[in-house]
Structure formats: C-alpha cells, structure tokens
LOGU-787525 format. One record per residue: residue number from 1; residue in three letters; x, y, z of N, C-alpha, C in turn. Coordinates in steps of 0.05 Angstrom, whole numbers, plus 32768, in hexadecimal, padded with zeros to 4 digits. Last residue first. Layout:
residues N
     k     r     nX     nY     nZ    caX    caY    caZ     cX     cY     cZ
   NUM   ALA      X      Y      Z      X      Y      Z      X      Y      Z
...
END
This chain:
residues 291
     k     r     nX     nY     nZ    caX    caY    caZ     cX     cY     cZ
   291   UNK   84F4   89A3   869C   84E9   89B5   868E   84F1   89D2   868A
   290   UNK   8534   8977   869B   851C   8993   86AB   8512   899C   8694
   289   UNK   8548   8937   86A7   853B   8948   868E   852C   895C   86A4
   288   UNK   857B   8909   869F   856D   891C   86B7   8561   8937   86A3
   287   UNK   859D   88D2   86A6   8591   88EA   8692   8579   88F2   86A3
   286   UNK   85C6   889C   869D   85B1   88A8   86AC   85B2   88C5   8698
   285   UNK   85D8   886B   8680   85E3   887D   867C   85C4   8885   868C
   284   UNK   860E   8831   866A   85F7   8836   8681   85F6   8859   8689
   283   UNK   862C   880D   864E   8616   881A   8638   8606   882C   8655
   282   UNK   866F   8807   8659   8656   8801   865F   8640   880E   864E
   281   UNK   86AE   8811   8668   86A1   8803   8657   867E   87FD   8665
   280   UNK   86BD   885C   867D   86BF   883D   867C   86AE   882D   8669
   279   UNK   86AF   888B   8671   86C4   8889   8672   86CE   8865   8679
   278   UNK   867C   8894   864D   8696   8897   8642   86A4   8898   8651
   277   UNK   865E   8876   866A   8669   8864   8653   867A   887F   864D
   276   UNK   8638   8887   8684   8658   8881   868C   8665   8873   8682
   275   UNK   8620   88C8   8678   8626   88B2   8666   863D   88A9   8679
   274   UNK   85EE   88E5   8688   8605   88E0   8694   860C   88C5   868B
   273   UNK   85C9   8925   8676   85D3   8913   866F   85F4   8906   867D
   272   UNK   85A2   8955   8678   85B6   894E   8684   85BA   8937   867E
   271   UNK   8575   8972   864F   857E   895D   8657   859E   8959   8660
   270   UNK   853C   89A7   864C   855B   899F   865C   8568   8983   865C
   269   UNK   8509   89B7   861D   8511   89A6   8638   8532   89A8   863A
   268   UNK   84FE   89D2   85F3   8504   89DA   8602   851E   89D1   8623
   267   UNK   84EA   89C3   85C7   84DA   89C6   85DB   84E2   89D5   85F9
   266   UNK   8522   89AB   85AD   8509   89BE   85A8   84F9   89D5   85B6
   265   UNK   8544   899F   85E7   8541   8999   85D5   852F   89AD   85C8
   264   UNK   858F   89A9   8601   8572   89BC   85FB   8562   89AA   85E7
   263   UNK   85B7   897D   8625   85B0   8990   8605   8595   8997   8610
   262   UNK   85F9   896B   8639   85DE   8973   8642   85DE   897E   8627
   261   UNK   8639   895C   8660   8627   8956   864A   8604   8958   8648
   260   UNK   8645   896B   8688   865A   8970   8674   8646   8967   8656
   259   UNK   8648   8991   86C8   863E   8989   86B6   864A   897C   8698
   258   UNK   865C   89A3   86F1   8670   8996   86E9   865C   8988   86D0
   257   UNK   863A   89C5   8709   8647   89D6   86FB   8659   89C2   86EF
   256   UNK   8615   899C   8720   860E   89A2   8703   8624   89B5   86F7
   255   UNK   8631   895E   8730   862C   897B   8738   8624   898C   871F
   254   UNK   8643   892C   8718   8620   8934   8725   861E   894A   872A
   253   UNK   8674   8923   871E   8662   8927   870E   864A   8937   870F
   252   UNK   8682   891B   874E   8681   8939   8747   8672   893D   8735
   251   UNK   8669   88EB   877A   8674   88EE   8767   8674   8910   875B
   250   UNK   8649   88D5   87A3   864D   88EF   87A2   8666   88F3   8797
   249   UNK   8632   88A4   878B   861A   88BF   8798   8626   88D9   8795
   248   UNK   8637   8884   875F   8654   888D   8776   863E   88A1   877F
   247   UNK   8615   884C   8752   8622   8861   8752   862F   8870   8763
   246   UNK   8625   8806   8741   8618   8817   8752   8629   8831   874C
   245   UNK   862D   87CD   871A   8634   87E6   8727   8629   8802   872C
   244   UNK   861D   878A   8719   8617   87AC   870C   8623   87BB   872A
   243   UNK   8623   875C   8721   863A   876E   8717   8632   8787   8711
   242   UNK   85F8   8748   8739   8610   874A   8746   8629   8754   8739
   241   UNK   85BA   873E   8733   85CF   8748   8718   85E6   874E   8733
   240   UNK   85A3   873C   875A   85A2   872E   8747   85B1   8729   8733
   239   UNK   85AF   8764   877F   85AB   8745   8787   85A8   8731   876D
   238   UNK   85AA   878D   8763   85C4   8781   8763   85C6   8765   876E
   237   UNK   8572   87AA   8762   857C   8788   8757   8596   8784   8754
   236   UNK   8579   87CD   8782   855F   87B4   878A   856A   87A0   8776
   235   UNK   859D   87F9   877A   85A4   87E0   878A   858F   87CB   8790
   234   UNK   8584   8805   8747   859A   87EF   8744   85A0   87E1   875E
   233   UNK   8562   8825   8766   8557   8812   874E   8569   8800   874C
   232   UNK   8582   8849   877D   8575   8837   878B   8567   881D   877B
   231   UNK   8595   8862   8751   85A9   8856   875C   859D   8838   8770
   230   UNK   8565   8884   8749   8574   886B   872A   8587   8856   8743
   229   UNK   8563   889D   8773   854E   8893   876C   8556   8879   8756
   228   UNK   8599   88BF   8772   858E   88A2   877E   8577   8897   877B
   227   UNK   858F   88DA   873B   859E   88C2   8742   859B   88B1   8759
   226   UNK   8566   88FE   8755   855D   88E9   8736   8574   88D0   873A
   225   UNK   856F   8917   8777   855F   8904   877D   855C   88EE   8766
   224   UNK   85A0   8933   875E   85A1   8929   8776   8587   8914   877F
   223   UNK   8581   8951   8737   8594   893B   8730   859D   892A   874C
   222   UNK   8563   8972   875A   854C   895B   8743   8560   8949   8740
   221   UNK   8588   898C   8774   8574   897C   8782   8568   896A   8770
   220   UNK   8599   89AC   8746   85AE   899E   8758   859A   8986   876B
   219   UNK   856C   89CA   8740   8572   89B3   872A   8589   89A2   8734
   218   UNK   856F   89F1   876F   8561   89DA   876B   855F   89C1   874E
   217   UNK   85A1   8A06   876C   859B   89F1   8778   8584   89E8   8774
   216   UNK   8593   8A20   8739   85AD   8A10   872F   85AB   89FA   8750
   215   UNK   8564   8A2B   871E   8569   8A34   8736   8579   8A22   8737
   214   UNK   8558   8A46   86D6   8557   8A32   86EA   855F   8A4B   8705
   213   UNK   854C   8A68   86AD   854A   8A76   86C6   853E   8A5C   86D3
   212   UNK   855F   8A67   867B   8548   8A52   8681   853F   8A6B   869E
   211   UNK   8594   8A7E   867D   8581   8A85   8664   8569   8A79   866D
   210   UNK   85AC   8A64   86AA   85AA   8A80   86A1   8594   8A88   8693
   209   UNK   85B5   8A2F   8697   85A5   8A31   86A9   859B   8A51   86AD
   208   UNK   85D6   8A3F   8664   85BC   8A2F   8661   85AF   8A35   8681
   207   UNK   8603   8A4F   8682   85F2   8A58   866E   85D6   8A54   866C
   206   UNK   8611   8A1F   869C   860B   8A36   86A9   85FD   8A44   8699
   205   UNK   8619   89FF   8668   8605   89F3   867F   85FE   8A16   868C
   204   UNK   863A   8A23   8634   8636   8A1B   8652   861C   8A0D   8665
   203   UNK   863C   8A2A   85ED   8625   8A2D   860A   862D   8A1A   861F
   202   UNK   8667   8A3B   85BC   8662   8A21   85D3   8651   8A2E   85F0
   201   UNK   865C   8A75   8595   866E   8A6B   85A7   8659   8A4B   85AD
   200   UNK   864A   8A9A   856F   8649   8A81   856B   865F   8A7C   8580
   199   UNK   8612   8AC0   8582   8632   8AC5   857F   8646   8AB4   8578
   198   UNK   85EB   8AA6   856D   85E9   8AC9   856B   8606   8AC9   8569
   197   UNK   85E5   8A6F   8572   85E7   8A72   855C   85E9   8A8E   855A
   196   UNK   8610   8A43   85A2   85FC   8A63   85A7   8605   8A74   8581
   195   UNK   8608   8A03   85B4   8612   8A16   85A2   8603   8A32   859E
   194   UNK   861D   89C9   85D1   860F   89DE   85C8   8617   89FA   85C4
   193   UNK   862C   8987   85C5   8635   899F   85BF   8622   89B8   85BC
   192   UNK   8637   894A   85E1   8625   8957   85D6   863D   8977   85D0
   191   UNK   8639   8903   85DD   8650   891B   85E3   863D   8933   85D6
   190   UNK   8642   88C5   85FF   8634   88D8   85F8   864A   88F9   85F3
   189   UNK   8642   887C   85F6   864F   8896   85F7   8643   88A9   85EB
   188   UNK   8647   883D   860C   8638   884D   85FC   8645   8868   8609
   187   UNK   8660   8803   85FD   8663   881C   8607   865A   8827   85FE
   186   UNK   8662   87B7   8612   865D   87CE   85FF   865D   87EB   860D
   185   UNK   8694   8793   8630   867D   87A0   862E   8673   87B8   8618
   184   UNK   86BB   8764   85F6   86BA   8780   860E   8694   8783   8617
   183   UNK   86C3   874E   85DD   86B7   873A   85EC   86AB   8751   85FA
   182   UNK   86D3   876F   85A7   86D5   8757   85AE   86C0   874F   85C5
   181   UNK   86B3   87AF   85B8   86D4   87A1   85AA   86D4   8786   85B5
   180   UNK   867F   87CC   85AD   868D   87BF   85B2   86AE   87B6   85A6
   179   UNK   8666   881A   85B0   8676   8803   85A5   8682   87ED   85B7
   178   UNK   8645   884F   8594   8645   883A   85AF   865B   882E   859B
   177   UNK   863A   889D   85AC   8646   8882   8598   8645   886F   85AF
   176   UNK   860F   88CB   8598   860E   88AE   85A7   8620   889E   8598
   175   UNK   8610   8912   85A0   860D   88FB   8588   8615   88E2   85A0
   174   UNK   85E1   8948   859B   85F0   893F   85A1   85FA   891D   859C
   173   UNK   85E2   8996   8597   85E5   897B   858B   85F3   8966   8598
   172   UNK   85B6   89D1   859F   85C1   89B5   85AF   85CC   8995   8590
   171   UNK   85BC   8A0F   858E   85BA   89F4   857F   85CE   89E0   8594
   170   UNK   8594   8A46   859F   85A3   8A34   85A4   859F   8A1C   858F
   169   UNK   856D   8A72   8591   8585   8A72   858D   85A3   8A5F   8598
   168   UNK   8533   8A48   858D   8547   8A5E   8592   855C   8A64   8588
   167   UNK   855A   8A10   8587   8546   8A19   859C   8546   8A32   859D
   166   UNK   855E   89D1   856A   855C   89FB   8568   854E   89FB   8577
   165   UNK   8587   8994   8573   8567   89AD   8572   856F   89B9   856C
   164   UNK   859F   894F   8555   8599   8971   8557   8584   897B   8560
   163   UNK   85B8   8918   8559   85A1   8924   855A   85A0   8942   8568
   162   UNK   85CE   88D4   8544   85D4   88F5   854B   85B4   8903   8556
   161   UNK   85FF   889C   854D   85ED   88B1   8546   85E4   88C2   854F
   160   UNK   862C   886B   853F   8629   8885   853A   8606   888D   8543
   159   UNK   864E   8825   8548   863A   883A   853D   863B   8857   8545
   158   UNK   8671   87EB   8543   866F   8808   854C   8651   880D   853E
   157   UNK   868B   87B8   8557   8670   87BD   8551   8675   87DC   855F
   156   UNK   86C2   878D   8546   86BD   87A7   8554   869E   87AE   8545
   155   UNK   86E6   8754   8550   86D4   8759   8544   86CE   877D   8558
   154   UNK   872E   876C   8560   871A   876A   8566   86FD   8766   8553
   153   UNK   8752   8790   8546   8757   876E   854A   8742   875C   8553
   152   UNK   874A   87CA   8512   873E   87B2   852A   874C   87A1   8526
   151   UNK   876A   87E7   84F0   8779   87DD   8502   876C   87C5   851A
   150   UNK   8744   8803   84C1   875F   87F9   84BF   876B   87E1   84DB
   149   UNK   870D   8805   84DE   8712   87F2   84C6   872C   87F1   84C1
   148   UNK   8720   8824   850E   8718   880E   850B   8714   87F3   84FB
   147   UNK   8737   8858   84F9   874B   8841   8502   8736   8826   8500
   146   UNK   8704   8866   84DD   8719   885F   84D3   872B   8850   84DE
   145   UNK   86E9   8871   850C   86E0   885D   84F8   86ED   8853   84E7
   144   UNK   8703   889C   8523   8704   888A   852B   86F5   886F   8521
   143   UNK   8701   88C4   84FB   8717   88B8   84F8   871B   8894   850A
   142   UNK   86C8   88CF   8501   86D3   88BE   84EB   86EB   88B9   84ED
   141   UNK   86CA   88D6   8540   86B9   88BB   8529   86C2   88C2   8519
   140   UNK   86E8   88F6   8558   86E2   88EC   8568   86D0   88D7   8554
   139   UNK   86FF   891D   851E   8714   8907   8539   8701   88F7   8549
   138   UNK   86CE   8931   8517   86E5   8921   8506   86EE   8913   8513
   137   UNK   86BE   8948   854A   86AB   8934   853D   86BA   892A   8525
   136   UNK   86E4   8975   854B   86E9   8960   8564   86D5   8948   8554
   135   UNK   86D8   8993   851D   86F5   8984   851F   86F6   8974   853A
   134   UNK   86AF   89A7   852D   86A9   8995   850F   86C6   8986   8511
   133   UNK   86BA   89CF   8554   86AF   89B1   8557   86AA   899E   8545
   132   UNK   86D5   89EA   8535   86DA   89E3   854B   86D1   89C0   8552
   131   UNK   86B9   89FA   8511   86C5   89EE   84FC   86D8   89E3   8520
   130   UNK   869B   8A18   8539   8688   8A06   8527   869D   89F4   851B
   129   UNK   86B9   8A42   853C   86B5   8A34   8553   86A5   8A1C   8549
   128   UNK   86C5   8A65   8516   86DE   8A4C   8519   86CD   8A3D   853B
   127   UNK   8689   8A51   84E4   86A0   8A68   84EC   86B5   8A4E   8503
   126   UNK   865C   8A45   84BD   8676   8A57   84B0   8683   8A67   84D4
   125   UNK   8632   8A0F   84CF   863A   8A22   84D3   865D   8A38   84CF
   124   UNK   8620   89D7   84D2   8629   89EA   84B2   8626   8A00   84BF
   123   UNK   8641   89A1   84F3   863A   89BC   84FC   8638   89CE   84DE
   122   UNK   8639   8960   84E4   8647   8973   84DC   863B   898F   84E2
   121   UNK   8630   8917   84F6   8623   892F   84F1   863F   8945   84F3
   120   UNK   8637   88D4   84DD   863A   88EC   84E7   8639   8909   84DE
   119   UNK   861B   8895   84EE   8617   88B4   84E1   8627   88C7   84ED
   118   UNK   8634   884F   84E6   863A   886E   84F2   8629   8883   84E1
   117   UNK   8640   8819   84F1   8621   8828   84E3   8626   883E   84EF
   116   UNK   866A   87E1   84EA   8666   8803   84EB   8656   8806   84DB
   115   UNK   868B   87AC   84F9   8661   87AE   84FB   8667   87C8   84FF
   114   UNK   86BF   8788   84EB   86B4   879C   84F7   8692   879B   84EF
   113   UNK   86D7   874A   84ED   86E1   8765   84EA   86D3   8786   8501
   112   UNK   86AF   8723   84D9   86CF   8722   84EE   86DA   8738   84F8
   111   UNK   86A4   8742   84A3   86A1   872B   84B3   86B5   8729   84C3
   110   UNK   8693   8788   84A3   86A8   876B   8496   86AE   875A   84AD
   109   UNK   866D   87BC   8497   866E   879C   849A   8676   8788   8497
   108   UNK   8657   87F6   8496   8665   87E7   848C   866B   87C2   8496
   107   UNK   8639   883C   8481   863A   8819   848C   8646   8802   8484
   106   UNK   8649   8877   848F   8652   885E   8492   8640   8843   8496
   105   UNK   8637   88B6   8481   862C   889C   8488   8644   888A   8479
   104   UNK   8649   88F9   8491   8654   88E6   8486   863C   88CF   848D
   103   UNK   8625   8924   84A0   863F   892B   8488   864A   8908   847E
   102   UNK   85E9   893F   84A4   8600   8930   84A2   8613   892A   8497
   101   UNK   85E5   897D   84C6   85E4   896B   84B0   85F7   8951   84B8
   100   UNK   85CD   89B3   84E3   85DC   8999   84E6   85D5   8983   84D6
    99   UNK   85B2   89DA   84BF   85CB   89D9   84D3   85DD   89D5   84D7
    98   UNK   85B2   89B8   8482   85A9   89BE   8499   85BD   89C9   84AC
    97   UNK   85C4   89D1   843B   85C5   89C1   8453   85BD   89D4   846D
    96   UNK   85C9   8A01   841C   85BB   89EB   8417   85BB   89D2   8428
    95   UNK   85F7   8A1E   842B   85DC   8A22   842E   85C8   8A15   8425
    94   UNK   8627   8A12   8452   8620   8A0A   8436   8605   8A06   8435
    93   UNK   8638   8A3C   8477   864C   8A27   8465   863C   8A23   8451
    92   UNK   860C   8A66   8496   8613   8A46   8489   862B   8A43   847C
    91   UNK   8607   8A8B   84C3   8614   8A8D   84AC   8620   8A72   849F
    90   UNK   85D1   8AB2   84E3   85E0   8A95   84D9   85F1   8A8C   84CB
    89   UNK   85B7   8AD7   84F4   85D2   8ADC   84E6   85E0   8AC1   84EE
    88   UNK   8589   8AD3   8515   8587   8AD8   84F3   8599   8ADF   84EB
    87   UNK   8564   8A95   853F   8587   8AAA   8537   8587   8AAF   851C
    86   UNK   853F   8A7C   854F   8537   8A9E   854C   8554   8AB0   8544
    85   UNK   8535   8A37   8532   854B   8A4F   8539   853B   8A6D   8535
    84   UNK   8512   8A04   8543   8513   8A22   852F   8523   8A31   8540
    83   UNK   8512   89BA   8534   850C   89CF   8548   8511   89EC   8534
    82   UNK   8544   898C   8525   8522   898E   8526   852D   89A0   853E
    81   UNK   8569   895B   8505   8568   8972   8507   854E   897E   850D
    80   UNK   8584   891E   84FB   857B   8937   84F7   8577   894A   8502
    79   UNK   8593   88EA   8512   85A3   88EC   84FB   858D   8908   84F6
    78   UNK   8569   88D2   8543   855D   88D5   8522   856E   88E2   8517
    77   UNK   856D   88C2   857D   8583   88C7   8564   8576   88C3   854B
    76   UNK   853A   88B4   859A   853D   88D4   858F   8556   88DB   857F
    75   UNK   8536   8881   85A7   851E   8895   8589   852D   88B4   8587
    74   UNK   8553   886B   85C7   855A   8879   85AE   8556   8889   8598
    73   UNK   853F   8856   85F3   853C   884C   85E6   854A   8857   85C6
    72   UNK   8553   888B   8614   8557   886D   861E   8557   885E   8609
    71   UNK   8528   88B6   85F9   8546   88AA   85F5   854F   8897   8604
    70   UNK   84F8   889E   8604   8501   88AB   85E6   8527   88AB   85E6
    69   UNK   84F9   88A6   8641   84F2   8890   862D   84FF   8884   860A
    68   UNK   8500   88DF   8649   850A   88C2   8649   8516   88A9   8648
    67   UNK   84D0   88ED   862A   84E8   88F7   8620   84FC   88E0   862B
    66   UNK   84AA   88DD   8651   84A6   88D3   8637   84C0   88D2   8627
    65   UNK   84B3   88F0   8680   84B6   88D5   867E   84B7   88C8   865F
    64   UNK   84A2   892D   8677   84BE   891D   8679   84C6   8900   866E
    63   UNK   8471   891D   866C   8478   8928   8651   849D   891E   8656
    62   UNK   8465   8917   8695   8458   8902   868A   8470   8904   8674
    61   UNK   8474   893E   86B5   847D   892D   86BC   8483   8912   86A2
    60   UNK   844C   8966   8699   846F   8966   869A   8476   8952   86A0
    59   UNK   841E   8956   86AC   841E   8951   868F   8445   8955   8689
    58   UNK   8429   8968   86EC   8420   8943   86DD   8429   894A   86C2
    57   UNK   842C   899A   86DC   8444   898F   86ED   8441   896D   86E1
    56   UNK   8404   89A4   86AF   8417   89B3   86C2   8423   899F   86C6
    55   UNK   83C6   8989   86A6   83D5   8995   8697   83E8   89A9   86A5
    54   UNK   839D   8986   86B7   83A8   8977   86C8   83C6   897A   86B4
    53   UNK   836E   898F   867B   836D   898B   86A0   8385   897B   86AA
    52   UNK   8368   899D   8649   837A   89B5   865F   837A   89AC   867B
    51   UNK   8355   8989   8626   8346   8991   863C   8357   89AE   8652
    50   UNK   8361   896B   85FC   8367   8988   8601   835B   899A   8618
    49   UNK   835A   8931   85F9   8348   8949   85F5   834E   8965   85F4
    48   UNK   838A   8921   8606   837D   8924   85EB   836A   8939   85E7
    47   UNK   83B7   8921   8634   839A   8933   8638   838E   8937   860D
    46   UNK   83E5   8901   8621   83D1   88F8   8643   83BE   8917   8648
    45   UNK   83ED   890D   85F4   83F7   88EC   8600   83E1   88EA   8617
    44   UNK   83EC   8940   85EB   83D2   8935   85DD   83DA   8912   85E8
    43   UNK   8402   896C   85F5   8404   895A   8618   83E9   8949   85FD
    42   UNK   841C   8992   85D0   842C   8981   85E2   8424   8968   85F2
    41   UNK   8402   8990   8594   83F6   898C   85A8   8410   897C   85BF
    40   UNK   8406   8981   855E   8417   898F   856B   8417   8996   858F
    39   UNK   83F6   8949   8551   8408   894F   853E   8410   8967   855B
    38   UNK   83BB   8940   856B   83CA   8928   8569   83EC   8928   855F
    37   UNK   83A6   8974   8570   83AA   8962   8582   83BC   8951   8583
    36   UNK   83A4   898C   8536   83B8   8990   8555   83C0   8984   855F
    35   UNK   8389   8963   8525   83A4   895E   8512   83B7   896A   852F
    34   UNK   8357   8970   853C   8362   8956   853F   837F   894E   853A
    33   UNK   834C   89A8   852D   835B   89A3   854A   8363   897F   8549
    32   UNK   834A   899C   84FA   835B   89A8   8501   835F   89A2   8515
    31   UNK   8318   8981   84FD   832E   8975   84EE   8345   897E   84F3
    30   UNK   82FC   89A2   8512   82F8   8986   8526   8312   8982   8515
    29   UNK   82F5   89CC   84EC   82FE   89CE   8507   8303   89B7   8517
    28   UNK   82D3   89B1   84C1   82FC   89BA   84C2   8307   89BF   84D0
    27   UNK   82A5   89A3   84D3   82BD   8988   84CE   82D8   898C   84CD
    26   UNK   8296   89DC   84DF   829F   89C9   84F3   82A8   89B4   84EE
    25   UNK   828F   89E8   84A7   82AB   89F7   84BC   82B2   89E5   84C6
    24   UNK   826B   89C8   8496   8288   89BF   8488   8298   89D1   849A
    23   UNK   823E   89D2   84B5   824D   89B9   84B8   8268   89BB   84A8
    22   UNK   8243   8A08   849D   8249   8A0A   84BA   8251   89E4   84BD
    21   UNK   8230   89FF   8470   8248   8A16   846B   8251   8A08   8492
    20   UNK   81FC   89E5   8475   8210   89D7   846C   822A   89E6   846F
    19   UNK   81E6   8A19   8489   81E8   89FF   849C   81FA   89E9   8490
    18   UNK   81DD   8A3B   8463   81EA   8A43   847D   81F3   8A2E   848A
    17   UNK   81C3   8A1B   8440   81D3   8A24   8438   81EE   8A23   844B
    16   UNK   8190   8A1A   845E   81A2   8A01   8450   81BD   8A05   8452
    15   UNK   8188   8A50   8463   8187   8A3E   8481   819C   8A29   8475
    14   UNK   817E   8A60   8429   8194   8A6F   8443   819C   8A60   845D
    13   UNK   8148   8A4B   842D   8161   8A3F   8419   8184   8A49   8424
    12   UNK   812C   8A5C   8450   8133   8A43   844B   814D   8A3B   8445
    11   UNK   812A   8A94   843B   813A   8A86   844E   8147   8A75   8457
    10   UNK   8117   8A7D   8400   8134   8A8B   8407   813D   8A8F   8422
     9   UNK   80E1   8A66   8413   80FB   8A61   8410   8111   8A65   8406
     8   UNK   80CB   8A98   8431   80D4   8A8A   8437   80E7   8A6C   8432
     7   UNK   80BE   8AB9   83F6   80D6   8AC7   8409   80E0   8AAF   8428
     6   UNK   809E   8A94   83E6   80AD   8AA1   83D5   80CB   8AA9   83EE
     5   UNK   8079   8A9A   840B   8084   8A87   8403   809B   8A83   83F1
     4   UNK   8064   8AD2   8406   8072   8ACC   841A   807E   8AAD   841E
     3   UNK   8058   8AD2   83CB   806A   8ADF   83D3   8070   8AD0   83EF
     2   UNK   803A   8A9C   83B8   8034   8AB5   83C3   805E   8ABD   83CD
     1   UNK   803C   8A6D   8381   8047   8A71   839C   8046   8A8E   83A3
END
C-alpha cells in the first residue's frame, strides 16, 4: 500500500471514528432534552416539542387550569414538602427532618364509632413564631382527634392532609381537614400558614402581593370575575339540584385585603382559596390561582 493510501485511511479511520463520537453526542442530547421535556419542562403538557410557540398567556392559562384541577381533586395533599428555600439562617429544631415534617399519622377504625386517616404536619423551625403555629395545629387535629375517639356519639369519618412549598424565602403550608358526623353533610376545611424564613414572622396576603408586584385592583377583578363565573355555573343547575346554594356576590370575603387563606406554591403561582366549609357544613370550596 503506497503512502497516499496509507494516509487515506487514517482519515478514514478519523471520519469513523468522528462519526460514531457524534452519533453517541446526539443520542445524549435527544436523551437529555427528552428527560427535560417530559421531567422539568413547565409547558411539556401543551408545547412537547419545545417549540416555544404560543407559550405566554395560553400556556398560563393551561398551566392554571391544570393546578386546579390538581387540587379539586387532591393530588396536591402529598403529606410533604417540595420546592428550594434562598433563606441561610434557618434554624431547625431537629436537623434531620424536613421543614415541614410530619409529626403525627393516625389511622384508625372502630366500627360504629369513628373512620380517622389524619397526617399531621409540624413547622421544624427553633423559634416562638413556628412553636406558634405548631401550637394552633395541636389544638386544631390532634387534640381534635382525640376528643373524637374519646367522646363521638356519632359514627364520625375524619381525616387530615397537608402540603408544603419553598419559595425563596417563603414557606406556604397548608392542611385540609374534612369530616362527617352521623348523617351530617360532610366538611371540608382549609387553613394555611405562611411564613417569612429571613425573619420568621406569619406573611400577609398584602405582603405577598408586595413581593410579586401584583396590582391589588386588578387581582380584585380576576376574583370578582372568577366567582361569578362559578356562581353562574350553579345557577344553571339549581334547576336541578334545588338545594345548592348560591353565593353572596358581595360578601367581604372576596375582598382581597380580607383574605384569609392563600399559599405560594414552588413555581411560584398564588392561590387564593375559599373554603366554606369552615364555617358551615359543606365540602364546596372555590380557588382562584395568579401567575
């Protein structure tokens, strides 16, 4: 073999070489953005591709509707903890636990009696505003699990559950109790708590709208359309259902400085939340989410 045969296949052999090195990138690059896509990728529900087209106000919407969804249904009391704190003088209680942990599980089950599947969650934060609310979440479920198994006359179907973010320097928590008593309607109940991990005080709605750089009337307008929009929904089938009850339009609730129950999730989003189960018997609860 002459030299210049010689020297052409070590090109050759360079070409092979080069060309297998480049199919194995590109299988790790397709592999990667696939795991994106499908794993971190916000809008991968309604733009897979990553296209980027139509991605804004629609993909928010979409992304709203999704959230939801997710809680209506409950997917989002998972009893944990998800998202990343930028706060670096945290000062745990017990540094081998989360945040927000759980501190107690209940299940219990005596015929005639009671049906209790409670979690409850515990603030692990060392100071008196944390040991604040760790003392309203005593009194408000476990003690009240306790009267239950001592004193029901009633068969009674309780439960518990929870669900934390980090956002930053915020920690939204907030927990779902429901319960029947005998024949009663069931009740579902919401009670959240947020929490500023720099100075450890309880975060304000006003706060939160502060820190976001809402426009306090125009989120006054989103809740203002979102409930009649729900409200109108009920009055098309009260013809059917003749006991459901309609909303008060101009109830105080609804004003956002009278806000009382709302969290940050991960990502970010706002949820206003309007449980009227905690003050009467019912499970019927609207929720109003901003980006």
């Amino acid at each position: 073999m002459n030299n210049k045969e010689k020297d052409m296949d070590k090109i050759l052999g360079m070409n092979r070489t080069m060309f297998f090195v480049i199919v194995i990138l590109l299988c790790a690059l397709s592999l990667s953005i696939g795991i994106y896509a499908q794993v971190f990728y916000r809008y991968s529900d309604t733009d897979p591709f990553m296209l980027g087209i139509g991605v804004g106000k629609t993909q928010d919407a979409a992304e709203i509707t999704k959230l939801k969804n997710e809680f209506s249904t409950g997917k989002i009391f998972t009893n944990d903890i998800s998202g990343t704190s930028t706060a670096s003088n945290v000062k745990k209680k017990n540094q081998a636990k989360e945040i927000v942990w759980t501190y107690s599980t209940t299940n219990k089950n005596e015929p005639e009696k009671y049906n209790i599947v409670a979690v409850i969650p515990q603030i692990n934060i060392n100071s008196t505003e944390a040991e604040k609310i760790n003392s309203q979440i005593q009194t408000a479920y476990v003690d009240k699990i306790e009267n239950i198994m001592e004193h029901s006359t009633e068969f009674t179907d309780y439960s518990v559950v929870y669900k934390a973010y980090l956002n930053g320097d915020l920690l939204s928590l907030i927990i779902k109790e429901t319960i029947r008593e005998g024949s009663t309607t069931q009740s579902a109940k919401i009670k959240t708590f947020n929490y500023n991990l720099n100075n450890n005080t309880q975060v304000s709605i006003n706060e939160i709208i502060k820190a976001k750089e809402y426009k306090s009337d125009e989120l006054q307008k989103k809740i203002k359309s979102e409930i009649e929009r729900l409200n109108k929904n009920d009055e098309d089938l009260k013809s059917q259902y003749s006991d459901m009850k309609l909303r008060d339009l101009n109830d105080s609730r609804y004003k956002i400085e009278n806000t009382e129950n709302f969290i940050v999730n991960e990502e970010g989003y706002l949820y206003i939340i309007y449980a009227y189960g905690n003050i009467e018997n019912t499970n019927k609860m609207d929720i109003v989410i901003f980006e």
